[in-house]
N, C-alpha and C positions, 0 to 999 in steps of 0.2 A: 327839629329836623324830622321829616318822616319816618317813619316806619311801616316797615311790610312784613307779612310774616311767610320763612320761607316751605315753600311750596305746601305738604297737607299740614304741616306742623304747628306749633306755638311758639314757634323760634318769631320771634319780633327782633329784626335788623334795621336798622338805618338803612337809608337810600346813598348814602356813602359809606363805603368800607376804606379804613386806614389799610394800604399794602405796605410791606414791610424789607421788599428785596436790595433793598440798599444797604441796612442795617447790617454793620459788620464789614461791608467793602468801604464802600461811598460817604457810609455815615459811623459817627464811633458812639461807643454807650448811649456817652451823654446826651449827643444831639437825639440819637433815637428815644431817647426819653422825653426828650423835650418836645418830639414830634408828636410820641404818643399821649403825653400831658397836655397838647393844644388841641389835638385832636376831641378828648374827652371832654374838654372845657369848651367846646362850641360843640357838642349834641351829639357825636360817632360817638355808637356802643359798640361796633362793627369790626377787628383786627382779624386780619389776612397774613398768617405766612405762612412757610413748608420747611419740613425735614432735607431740601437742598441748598437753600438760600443761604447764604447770597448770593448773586449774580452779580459778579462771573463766580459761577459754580468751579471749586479748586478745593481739593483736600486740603488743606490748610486752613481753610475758613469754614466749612461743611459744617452746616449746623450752627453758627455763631448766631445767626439773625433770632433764631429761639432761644436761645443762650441769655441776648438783650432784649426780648420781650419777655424772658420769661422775670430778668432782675427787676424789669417792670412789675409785671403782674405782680408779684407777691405784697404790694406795698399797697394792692388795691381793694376794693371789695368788690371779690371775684363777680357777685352775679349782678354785678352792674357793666361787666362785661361779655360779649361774644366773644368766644376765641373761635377759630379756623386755622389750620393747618393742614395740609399735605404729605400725601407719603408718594417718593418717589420710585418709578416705573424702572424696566429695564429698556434698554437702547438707544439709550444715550451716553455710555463709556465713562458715567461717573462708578468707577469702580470700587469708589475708597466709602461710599455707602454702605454700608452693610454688609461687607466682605464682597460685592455684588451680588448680593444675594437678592435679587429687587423684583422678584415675580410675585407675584399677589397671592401667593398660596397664606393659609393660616396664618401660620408659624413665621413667615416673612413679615405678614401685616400687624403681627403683634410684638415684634422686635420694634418695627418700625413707629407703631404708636407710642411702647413703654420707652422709647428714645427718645421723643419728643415730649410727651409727659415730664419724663426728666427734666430736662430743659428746660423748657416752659414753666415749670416750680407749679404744675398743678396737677390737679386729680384727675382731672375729668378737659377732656374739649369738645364744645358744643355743634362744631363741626368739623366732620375729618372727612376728607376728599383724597381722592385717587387722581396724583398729579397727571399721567396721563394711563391712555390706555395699557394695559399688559401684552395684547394682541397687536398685531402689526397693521397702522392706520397710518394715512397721511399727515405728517407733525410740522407742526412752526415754521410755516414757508408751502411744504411740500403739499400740493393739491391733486395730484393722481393716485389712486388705491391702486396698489399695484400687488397681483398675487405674487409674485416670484421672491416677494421679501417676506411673507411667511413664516412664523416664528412658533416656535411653543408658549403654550399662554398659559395660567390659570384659568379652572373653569370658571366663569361668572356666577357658578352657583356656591363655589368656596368661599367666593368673595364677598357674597351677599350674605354667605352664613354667618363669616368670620363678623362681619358689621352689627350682626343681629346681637348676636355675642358679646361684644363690646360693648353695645347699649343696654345691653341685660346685668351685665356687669359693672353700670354707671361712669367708663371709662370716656365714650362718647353720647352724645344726646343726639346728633342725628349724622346721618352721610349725603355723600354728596360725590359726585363726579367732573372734571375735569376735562379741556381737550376731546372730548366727544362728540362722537356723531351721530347722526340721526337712527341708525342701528342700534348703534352701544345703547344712547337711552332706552330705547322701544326694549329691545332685548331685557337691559335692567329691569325695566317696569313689569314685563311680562314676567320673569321668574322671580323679582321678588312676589309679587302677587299671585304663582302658583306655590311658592312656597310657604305663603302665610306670613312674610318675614318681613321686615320696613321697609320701602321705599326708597331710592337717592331723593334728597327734597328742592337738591341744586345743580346744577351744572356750569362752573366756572369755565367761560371762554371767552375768548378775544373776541372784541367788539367795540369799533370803531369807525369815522369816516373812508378809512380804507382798506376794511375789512366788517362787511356787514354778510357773513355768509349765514350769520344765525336765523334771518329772516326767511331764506332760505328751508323750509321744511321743518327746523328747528323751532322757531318761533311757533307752529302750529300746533307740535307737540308741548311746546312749555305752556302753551295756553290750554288745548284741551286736557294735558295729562296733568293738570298743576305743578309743573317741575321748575323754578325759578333758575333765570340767567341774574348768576355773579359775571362783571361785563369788566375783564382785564383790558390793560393797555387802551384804555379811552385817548390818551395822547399819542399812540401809535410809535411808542417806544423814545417820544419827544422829538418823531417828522413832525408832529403836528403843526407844533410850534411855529414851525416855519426856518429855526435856526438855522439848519442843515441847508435851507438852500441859500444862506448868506455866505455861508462859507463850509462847503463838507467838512473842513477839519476841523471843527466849532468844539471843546470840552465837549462831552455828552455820554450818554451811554453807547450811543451808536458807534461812535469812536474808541472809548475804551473796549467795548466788547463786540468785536466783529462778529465773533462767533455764535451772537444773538440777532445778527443784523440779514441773515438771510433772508427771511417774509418779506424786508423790505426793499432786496436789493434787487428790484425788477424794474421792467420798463416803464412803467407808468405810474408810479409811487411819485417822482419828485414831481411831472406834471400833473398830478392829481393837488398833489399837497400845492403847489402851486396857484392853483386854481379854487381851492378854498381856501386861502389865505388871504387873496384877492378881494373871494365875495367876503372875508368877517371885515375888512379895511374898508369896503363898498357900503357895509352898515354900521361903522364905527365902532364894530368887536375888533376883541385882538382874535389871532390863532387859537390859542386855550379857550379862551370863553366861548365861541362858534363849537369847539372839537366837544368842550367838557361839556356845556349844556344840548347840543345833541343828545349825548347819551344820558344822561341826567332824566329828559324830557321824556323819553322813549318807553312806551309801553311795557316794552317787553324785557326790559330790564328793572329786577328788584333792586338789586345794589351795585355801586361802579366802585371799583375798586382803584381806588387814587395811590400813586405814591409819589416820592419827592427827593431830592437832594438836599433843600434846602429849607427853612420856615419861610423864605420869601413866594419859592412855585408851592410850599403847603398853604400858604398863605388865600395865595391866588386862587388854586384849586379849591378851594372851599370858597370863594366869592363867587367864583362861575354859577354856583345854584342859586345867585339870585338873577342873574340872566333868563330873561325866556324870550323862545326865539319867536320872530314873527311867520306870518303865513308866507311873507315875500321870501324871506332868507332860507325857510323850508323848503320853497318851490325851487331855489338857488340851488341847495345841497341836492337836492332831487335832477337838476339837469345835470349838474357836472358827474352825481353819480353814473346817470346812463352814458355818460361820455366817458367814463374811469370805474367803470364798475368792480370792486374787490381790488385794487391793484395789490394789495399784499395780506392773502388769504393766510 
């Protein structure tokens, strides 16, 4: 399997990252072991999870999904893996985190690392990312910046300190950002590099057929600043698939958890998905294979970050890179884009 390495670093990742947000809800130990043992056994050195997983995010499960990748981990040899993980933001009313204690200052961000450490049953993780902004931006759905939601934030110079620190300390090997915008990055870049201090090397964001806003401004910066897209929800939280338009009440994530299903509950989300389900049938792809090698193929993504319910869609999702699309199918996704463009930003 490929490898890239992310952004100015020597971190060498696979072009597939194992995601891990089931583990713990959806999935139990065992299968997540099973997930992460098949994964490693076809070429991922790449695992993705966070300090709130799983999803559905509920204090009663907080923190499980590190919990079973960390029973994982110990049984492996550590530097045959990437680890990533997450520390999670404030303004989303997961309260039972940290006391809420979820602002990016210091002292926050190093609760929130030596917690996941724990878990995780390791020393060190190679990439820790800021699940989203600490400042008040447009999130998961929401596409207008709006001042009057204005919050108190962490300065981004605490946060870049606090990171520098951690890596000086062997606790982290690099960082990375999350859910940002064309700001957040520029801004990061600018003051790590007035302050002498490392760089974010990533920016994990949604990035999918209906949701391509990273090419958008982003991409320009990933490319000239070296900053790599980690590219979540390549299946679009599984509209991709096409399930949902056989029957909205279909099992799924969209179903069990409403309260992640806003991004896609807009107008033109089902006739988008619609319409590229159409053209993968028109060239003998399924739904997943069209949505997953898209981004797979895509420049501007170093890694996509896969996850599953099951070994049968982990299964799948790792056959989709042997897919490559042709010039005809590209030109396909290229018109229905301008007919459906971002339906769920």
């Amino acid at each position: 399997m490929k490898t890239r390495l992310l952004g100015n670093s020597d971190l060498g990742v696979t072009h597939i990252c194992l995601g891990t947000m089931t583990f713990g809800e959806q999935n139990t130990e065992a299968e997540a072991h099973e997930q992460l043992a098949y994964a490693i056994d076809h070429g991922i050195n790449f695992i993705d999870t966070a300090e709130m997983y799983p999803v559905q995010a509920r204090a009663e499960t907080s923190g499980r999904t590190e919990v079973y990748v960390g029973s994982w981990l110990k049984d492996q040899a550590r530097d045959r893996i990437v680890l990533a993980t997450k520390a999670s933001g404030p303004g989303r009313a997961f309260d039972w985190i940290r006391n809420n204690q979820l602002h990016f200052s210091r002292d926050n961000l190093q609760e929130a690392l030596h917690g996941s450490l724990q878990r995780l049953q390791t020393d060190y993780v190679d990439l820790y990312q800021l699940h989203w902004p600490d400042r008040n931006v447009p999130l998961f759905g929401a596409y207008h910046f709006d001042p009057s939601r204005e919050r108190d934030a962490a300065p981004l110079q605490e946060v870049i300190t606090a990171m520098a620190e951690f890596i000086q300390a062997g606790k982290i090997r690099h960082w990375g950002l999350s859910n940002e915008t064309p700001w957040g990055v520029m801004t990061a870049l600018r003051l790590a590099d007035e302050l002498g201090l490392p760089r974010p090397v990533s920016v994990q964001n949604g990035y999918n057929l209906l949701n391509r806003t990273w090419e958008n401004g982003l991409s320009e910066i990933g490319y000239r600043e070296n900053v790599s897209l980690l590219a979540y929800s390549p299946l679009g939280f599984g509209y991709l698939t096409g399930k949902y338009l056989k029957d909205p009440t279909t099992h799924g994530r969209a179903t069990l958890f409403s309260g992640f299903t806003q991004r896609y509950n807009k107008a033109n989300t089902a006739p988008a998905v619609a319409a590229y389900v159409e053209l993968a049938h028109q060239h003998g792809l399924t739904p997943v294979q069209l949505a997953l090698a898209f981004v797979y193929q895509k420049w501007c993504v170093a890694s996509t970050i896969i996850g599953a319910t099951s070994m049968a869609q982990l299964q799948e999702n790792l056959a989709a890179d042997e897919v490559r699309l042709s010039d005809e199918v590209l030109a396909g996704i290229e018109k229905i884009y301008l007919q459906f463009p971002n339906p769920a930003p």
